[in-house]
C-alpha positions as CSV (number, residue, x, y, z in Angstrom):
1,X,98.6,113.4,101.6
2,X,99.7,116.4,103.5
3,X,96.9,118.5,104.6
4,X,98.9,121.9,104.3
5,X,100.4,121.3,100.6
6,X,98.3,118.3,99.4
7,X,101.3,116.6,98.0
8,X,101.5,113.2,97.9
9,X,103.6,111.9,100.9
10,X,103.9,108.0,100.6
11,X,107.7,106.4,100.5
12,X,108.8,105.6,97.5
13,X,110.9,102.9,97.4
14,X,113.9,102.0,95.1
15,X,112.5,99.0,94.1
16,X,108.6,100.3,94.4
17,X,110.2,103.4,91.8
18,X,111.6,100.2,89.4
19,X,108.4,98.4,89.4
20,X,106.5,101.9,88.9
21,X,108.9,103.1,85.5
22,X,108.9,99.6,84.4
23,X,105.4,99.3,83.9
24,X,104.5,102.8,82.6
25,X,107.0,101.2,79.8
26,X,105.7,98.6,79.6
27,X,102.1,99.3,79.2
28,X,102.5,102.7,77.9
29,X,100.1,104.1,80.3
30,X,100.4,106.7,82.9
31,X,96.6,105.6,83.9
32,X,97.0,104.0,87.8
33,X,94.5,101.3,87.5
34,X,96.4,99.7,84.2
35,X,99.9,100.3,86.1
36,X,98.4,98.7,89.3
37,X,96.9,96.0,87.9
38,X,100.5,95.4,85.9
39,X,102.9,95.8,88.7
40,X,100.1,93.2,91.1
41,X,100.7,90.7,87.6
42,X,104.2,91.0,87.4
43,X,105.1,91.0,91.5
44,X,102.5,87.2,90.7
45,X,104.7,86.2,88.3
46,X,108.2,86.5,90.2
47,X,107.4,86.1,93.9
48,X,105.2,83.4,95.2
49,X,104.2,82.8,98.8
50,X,106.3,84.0,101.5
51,X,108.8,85.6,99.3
52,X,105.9,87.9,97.9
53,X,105.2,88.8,100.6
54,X,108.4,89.9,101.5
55,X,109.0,91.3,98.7
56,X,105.5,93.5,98.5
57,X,106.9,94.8,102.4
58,X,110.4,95.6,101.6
59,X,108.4,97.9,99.0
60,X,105.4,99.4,101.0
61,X,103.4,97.5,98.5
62,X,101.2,95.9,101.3
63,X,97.9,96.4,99.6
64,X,96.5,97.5,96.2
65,X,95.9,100.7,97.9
66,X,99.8,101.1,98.8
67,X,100.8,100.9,95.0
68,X,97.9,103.3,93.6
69,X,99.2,105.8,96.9
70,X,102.9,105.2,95.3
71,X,102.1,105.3,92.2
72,X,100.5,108.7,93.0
73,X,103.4,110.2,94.8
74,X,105.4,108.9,91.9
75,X,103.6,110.4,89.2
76,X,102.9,113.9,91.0
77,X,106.7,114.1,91.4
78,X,107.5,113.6,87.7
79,X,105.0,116.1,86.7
80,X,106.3,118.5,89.5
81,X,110.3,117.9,88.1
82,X,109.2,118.3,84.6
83,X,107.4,121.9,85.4
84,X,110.7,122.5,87.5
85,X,112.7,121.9,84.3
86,X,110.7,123.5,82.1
87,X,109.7,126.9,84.3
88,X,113.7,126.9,84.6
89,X,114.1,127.3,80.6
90,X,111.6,129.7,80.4
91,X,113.6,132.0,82.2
């Protein structure tokens, strides 16, 4: 986080954003354990060994702790656009 603003600062990538959206549909959660736990099951399920690996660092998804910090910065955006967009039609 940034110390100044506290808002979540960790990169979101293209395919890190995919794997995030699919799985809130998916589950129909916005809770960061089930989403973690589904985007680890599903990464399981199409990558195996070096490829997963690969494919976990092409998208900052090192650790368990990398996807809850993305899946953070992810879901503090959407809530920050959507009060954008709605402060905006207030006025």
């Amino acid at each position: 986080m940034n110390k100044t603003t506290h808002e979540p600062n960790f990169p979101l990538t293209r395919g890190g954003k995919r794997m995030i959206e699919q799985a809130i549909v998916e589950t129909g959660s916005t809770n960061g354990n089930v989403l973690m736990q589904h985007i680890c099951d599903s990464l399981s399920e199409k990558f195996t060994g070096d490829t997963l690996d690969y494919q976990t660092g092409r998208m900052n998804f090192n650790t368990t702790g990398d996807i809850m910090r993305a899946i953070d910065t992810y879901m503090y955006h959407q809530i920050k656009n959507q009060s954008i967009k709605i402060n905006k039609s207030k006025i």
